[in-house]
C-alpha positions in Angstrom: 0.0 0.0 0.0 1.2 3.5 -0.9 1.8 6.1 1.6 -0.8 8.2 0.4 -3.4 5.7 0.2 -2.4 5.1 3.8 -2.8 8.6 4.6 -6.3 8.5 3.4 -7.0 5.4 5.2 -5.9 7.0 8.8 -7.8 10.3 7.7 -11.1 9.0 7.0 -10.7 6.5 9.9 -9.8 9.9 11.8 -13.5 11.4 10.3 -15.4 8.4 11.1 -14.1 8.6 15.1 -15.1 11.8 15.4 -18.8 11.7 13.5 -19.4 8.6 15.7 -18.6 11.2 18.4 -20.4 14.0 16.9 -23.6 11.6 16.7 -23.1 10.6 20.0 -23.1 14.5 21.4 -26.2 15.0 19.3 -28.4 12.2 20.7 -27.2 13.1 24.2 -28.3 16.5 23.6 -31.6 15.4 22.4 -32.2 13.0 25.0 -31.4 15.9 27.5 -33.7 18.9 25.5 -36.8 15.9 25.6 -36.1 15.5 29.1 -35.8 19.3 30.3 -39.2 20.1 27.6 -41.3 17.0 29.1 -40.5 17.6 32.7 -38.6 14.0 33.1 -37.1 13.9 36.6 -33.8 16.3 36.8 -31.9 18.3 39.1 -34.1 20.8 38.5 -37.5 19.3 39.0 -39.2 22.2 41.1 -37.4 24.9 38.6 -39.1 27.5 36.7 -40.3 26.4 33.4 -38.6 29.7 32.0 -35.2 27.9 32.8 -36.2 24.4 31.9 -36.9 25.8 28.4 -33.5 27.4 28.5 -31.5 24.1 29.5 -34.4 22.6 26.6 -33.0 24.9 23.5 -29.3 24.7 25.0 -29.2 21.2 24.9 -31.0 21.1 21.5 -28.5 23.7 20.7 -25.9 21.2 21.3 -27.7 18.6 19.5 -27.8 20.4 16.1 -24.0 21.4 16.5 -23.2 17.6 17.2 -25.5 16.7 13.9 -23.8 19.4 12.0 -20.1 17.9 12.9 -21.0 14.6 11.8 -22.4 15.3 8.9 -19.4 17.6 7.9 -16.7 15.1 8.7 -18.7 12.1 6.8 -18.5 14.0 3.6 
C-alpha cells in the first residue's frame, strides 16, 4: 500500500471517530432537550419552566451542533 493511500486510510478512519462522536453528542443532547421540555425527573425538578426551556433549547442547541459535525466530517 502506498503512503498516500495510507494517509487516506488514517484520515477517514480519523473522520469516522469523530462523526461517531459528533452523533453521539447530538443524541445526548436530544435525549437531554426531551427530558428538560417534558419535565422528566432532573436536578431541576421544582425549577421555573422559564429555565427548563432554556436548558431545553441549550441542549437542542448542542444537538444540532453535534448533527452538524458529523455530517461535515462524513463528507
Amino acid at each position: 500500500m502506498s503512503v498516500a493511500v495510507e494517509i487516506e486510510v488514517t484520515r477517514s478512519r480519523a473522520a469516522a471517530r469523530w462523526a461517531a462522536l459528533a452523533a453521539l453528542v447530538a443524541a445526548s443532547g436530544a435525549a437531554l432537550a426531551a427530558i428538560h421540555l417534558v419535565g422528566g425527573p432532573t436536578l431541576l425538578t421544582d425549577a421555573e419552566p422559564g429555565l427548563r426551556a432554556l436548558l431545553a433549547c441549550g441542549f437542542g442547541l448542542v444537538a444540532a451542533t453535534g448533527l452538524a459535525v458529523a455530517i461535515r466530517d462524513l463528507r
